[in-house]
N, C-alpha and C positions, 0 to 999 in steps of 0.2 A: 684248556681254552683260554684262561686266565692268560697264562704264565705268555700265549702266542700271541694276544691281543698288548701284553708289555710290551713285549721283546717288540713288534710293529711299534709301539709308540714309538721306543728306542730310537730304533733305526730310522722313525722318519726327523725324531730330534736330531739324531748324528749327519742325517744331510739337508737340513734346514743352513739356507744361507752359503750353502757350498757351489762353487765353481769348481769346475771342469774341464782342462781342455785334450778335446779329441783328436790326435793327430793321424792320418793316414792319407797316402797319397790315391786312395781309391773312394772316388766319392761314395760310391754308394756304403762300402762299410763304414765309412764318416757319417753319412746322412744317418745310416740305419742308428747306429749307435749315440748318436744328436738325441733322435727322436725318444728313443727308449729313454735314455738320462732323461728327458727335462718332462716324460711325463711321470718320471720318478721323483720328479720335483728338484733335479737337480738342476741348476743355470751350466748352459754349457758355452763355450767358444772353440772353434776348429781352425786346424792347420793342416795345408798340406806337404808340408815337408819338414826335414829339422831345420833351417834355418829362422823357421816363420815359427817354430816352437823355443827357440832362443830368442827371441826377440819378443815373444811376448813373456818371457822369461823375467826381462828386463826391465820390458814398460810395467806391466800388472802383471804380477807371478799367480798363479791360478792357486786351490787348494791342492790339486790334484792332477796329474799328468797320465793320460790314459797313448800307449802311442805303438803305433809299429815298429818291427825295429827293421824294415827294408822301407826306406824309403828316399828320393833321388836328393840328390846335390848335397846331404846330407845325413848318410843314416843315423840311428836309432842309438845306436855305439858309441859313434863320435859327439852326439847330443849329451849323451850321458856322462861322458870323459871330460865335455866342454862344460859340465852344470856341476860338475862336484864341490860340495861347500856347500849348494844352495841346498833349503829346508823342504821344495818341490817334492814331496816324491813321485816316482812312477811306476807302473803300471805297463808292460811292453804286453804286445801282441806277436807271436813269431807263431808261423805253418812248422815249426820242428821243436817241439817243447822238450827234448833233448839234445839240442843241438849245443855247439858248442856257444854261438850267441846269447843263447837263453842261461848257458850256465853263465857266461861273461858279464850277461846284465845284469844278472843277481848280484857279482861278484862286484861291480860296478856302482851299487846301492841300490836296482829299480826293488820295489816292495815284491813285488809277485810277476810272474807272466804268465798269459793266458794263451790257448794254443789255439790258431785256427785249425776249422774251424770252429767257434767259439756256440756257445749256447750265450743266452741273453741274462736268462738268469744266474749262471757262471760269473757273469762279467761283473752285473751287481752285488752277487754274493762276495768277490772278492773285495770290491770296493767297500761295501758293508765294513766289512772287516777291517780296513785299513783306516777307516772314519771311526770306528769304535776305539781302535788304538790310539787313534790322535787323541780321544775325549779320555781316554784315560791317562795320556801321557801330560794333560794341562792337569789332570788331578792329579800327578805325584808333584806337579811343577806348583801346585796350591798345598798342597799337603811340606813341601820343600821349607814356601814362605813361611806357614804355618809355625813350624820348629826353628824356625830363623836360620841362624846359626852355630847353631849347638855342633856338637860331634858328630856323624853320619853314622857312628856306630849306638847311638842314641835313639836314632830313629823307630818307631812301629811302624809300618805301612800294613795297611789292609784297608776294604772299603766294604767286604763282606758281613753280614748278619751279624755271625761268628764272631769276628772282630770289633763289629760295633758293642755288641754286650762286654768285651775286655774292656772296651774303653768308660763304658759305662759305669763298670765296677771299679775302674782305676778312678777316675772322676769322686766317686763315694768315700773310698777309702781314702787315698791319698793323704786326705788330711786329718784323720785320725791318728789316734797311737796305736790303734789294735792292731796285734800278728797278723801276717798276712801268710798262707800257706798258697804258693804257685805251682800248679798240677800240668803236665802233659808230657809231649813226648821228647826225648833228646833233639835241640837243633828247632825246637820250636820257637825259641826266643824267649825264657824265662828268664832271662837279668837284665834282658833290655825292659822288661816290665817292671822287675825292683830297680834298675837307674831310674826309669819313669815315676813311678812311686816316691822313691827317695826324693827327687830332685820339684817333686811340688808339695812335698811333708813340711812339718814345719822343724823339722832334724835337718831341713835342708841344706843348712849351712858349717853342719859339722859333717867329717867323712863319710862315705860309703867302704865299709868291709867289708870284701869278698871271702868267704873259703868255700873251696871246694872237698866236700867230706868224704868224698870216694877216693880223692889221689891221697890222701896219706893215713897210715897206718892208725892202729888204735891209740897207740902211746905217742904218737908224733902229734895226732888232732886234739889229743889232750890238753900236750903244749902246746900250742898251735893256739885253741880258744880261750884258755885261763891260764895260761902263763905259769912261770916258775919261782920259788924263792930261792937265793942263793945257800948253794949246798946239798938243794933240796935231794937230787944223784949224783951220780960220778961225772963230772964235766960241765956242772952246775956252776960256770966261778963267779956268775952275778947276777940279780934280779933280773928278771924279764917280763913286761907286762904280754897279757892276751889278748887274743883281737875285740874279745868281748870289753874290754879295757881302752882299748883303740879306737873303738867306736862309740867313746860315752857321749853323748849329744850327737851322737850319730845316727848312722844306721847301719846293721851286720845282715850280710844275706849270705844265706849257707846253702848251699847247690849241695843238692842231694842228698837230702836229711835223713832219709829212709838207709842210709848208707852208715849211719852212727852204731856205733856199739850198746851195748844195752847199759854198760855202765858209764857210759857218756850222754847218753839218754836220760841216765838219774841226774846227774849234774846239768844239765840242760833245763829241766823240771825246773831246777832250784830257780834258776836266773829268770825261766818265767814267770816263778810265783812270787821266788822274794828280791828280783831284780838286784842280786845280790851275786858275788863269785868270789872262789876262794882261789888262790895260785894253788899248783902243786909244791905239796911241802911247805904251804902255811895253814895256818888255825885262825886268822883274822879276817873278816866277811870284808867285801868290797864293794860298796852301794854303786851299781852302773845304769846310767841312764839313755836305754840305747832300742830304738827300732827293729826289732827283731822280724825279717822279711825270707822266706825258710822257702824250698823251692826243692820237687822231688820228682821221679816219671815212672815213680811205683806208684800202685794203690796203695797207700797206707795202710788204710781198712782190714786189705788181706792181709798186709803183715802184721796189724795185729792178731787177726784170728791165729796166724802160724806161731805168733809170739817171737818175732823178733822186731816190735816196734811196741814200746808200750801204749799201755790203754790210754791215762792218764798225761801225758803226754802230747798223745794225737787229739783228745779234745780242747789240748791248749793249745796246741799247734792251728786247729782248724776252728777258727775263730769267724775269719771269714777268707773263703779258697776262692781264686782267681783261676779258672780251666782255659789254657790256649789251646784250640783246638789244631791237628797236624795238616800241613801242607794241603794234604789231600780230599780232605772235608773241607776249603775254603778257596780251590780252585780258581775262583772269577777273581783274586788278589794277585796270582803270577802274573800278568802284565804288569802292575806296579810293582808288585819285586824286582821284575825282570829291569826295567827300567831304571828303579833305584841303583842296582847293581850296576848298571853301563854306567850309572853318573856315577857312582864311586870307586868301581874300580878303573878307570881309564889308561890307558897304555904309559900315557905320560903325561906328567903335570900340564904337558901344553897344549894335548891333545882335546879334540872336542869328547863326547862319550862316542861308545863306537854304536852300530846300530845293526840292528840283529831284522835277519829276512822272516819271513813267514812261516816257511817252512821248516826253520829252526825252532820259532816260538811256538809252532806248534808240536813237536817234539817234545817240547820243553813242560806244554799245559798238558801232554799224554802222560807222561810218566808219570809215575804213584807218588814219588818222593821222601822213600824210609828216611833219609837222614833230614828230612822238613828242610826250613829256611836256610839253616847252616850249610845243608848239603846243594842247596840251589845256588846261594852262593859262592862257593868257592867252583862250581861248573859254570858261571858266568866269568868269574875272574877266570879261570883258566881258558875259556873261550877267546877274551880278547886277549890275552896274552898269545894263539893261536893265531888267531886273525890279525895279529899285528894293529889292533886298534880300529882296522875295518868293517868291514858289513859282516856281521857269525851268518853263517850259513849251517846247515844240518854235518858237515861236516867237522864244524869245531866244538859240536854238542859232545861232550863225552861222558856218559853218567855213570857214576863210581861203583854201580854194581845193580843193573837193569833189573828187578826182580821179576819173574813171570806170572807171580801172584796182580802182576799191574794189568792184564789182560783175563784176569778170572774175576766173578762177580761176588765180593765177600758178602753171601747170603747170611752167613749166618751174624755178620758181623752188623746187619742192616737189619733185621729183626730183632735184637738188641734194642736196639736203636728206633724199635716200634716203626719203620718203616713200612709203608701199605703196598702192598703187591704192586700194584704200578709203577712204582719208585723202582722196585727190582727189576722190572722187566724191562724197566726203561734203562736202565744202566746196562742190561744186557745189550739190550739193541744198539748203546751208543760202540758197547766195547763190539760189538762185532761188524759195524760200520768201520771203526779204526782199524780193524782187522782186516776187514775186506779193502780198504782203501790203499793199507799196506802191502796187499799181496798185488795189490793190484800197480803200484808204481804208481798212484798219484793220478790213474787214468778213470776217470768218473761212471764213463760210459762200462768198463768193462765193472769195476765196483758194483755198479747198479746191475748189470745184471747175475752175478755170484749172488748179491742177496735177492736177487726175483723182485727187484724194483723198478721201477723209469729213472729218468736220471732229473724228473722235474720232483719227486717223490722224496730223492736222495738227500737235491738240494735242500728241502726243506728239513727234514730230520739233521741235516747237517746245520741248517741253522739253527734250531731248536736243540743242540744239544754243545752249539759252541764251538764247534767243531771247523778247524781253517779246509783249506783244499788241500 
């Protein structure tokens, strides 16, 4: 009751102060559709043809453009053709929600279209929806400012619970000198967390070292972290410092620590305890003064019990752990992913970002997301590289390998997780709405009745769980 008494506040914040204009050449579906918006609290103005929807285009652009797309001296098509560039979105009405108009005005930029004919609360649910997007799209556009102009590959984005407590713990740490051990899954963005770390430490002005301890071998990571003396083997013909060396008034972050040897484990000890390292094939200690930021998507824990990760080690290591949580557990952050990604990967330097339909993003917040952030974005980059820089549609969505664990209710993984029967049953219902919605092609009416519900019933669960048309 909570959570539905929010979620209302929300949506009456998200159309507070909003304009609307309703265009159709039929009064009475204008009138009707007037009256419902503005006792929604929404300000509405009306047009009855495209000419008179361009021209208020021009004088006062509305937030929102709600419009049919048959209507005289000017349809719905050629409105859309004549407005491209502008930040309007719309919103089409068409009697054939497969038609090829309806696929063209997606294609064209309209945000959704709705089919007559239409339910009422259909129409607000979508509008909902596209008002929530806009409010998150000023927050990655404030979160943007925020970071100024740093790198985009620098960036964290998220606005969820989850996220708020990384930032939390990054805030704390950040300016100490203590280990930092970063815990979670592949792809979840663990060195955007040590560049964050690093770059507000007080090391901040000497380098960041990267290694990655799973791409090379035992004898390569050796050399690699404490360096050689000359001679030290066969093909030795001069000193070589380590990164551990490379990073003195720095900071060193080692990606996948759980990936060490055991005997690279013991010299690693050393450098924690005695901030000291020796090359291979010297005998002389090397005082280094350097940020040690360690980063793995094993449980440690267990690998000590198996004994391939020492004891003594993992409690200098876990000094204090930073946990990011996966893709999938922080779900309400993919709209500002999705968005970050259109602004940075864009088709071409000159192009605006491209801009993705509804029915794509909703695609995009169904799936589970095994490979997390990483894998979200390179299926945005390849999107608009598809779409040629235009509107993604569900058809430029392509996920690198759909898993069908994304349609099963991970019970056991949720009681774990001290999850109370509600929470499971509730995720059942949501996956089986997305199920029904999919068999159903997107058709609400038949939806609703596969699951033995109304279609005023459906709406509402489909609002309460997040869920687009």
């Amino acid at each position: 009751m909570d959570n539905e008494v929010k979620d209302d506040g929300a949506r009456q914040q998200d159309r507070a102060g909003k304009r609307v204009l309703v265009a159709d050449d039929d009064n009475g579906i204008r009138g009707l559709l007037s009256e419902y918006l503005t006792d929604e609290g929404i300000s509405v103005i009306e047009a009855r043809n495209g000419q008179e929807v361009l021209a208020a285009l021009k004088v006062d652009p509305p937030d929102l453009v709600v419009m049919d797309i048959r209507m005289p001296e000017l349809d719905g098509i050629a409105v859309l053709r004549q407005s491209q560039g502008s930040d309007v979105p719309f919103i089409v009405m068409t009697a054939y929600g497969g038609s090829n108009s309806a696929i063209q005005a997606t294609q064209l930029g309209a945000y959704d279209y709705i089919t007559k004919p239409f339910d009422l609360d259909e129409v607000m649910f979508t509008i909902d929806r596209l008002f929530e997007r806009q409010r998150l799209t000023r927050e990655v556009r404030s979160l943007r400012e925020q970071v100024g102009k740093r790198d985009p590959g620098e960036r964290i984005i998220g606005i969820s619970p989850a996220m708020q407590e990384v930032y939390k713990m990054i805030g704390r740490v950040a300016g100490t000198e203590s280990t930092v051990l970063i815990s979670g899954e592949t792809g979840t963005g663990k060195e955007l967390v040590a560049q964050t770390i690093h770059s507000n430490s007080t090391y901040r002005s000497g380098p960041l070292i990267k290694v990655n301890c799973a791409a090379l071998p035992e004898t390569l990571l050796e050399n690699e972290l404490f360096g050689h003396e000359k001679g030290s083997y066969t093909g030795a013909t001069e000193m070589r410092r380590g990164r551990f060396e490379l990073a003195h008034k720095g900071s060193i972050f080692l990606d996948e620590v759980g990936e060490m040897s055991l005997n690279i484990q013991r010299k690693f000890l050393r450098v924690l305890q005695e901030r000291e390292i020796e090359r291979v094939g010297g005998t002389v200690a090397i005082k280094v003064d350097t940020r040690v930021i360690a980063a793995t998507n094993r449980r440690l824990e267990d690998e000590v019990a198996e004994g391939r990760f020492r004891q003594d080690l993992y409690y200098r290591l876990n000094v204090i752990t930073i946990h990011l949580p996966p893709l999938r557990e922080r779900k309400e952050d993919i709209p500002l992913l999705v968005e970050h990604f259109l602004d940075k990967h864009r088709y071409s330097d000159s192009d605006k970002p491209a801009r993705i339909s509804s029915e794509a993003l909703q695609m995009i917040e169904q799936y589970v997301w095994p490979g997390n952030v990483r894998e979200l974005e390179n299926t945005i980059e390849r999107a608009v590289v598809m779409a040629q820089g235009g509107v993604l549609t569900s058809h430029h969505i392509i996920f690198s390998g759909r898993s069908e664990r994304s349609k099963i209710v991970d019970v056991a993984r949720m009681l774990r997780e001290q999850a109370p029967l509600r929470a499971i049953i509730a995720e059942a219902e949501k996956l089986a709405i997305i199920e029904a919605l999919e068999q159903a092609n997107g058709d609400r009416s038949k939806a609703a009745a596969t699951l033995g519900i109304n279609r005023q019933q459906l709406y509402s669960r489909m609002r309460d769980y997040g869920l687009s048309a």
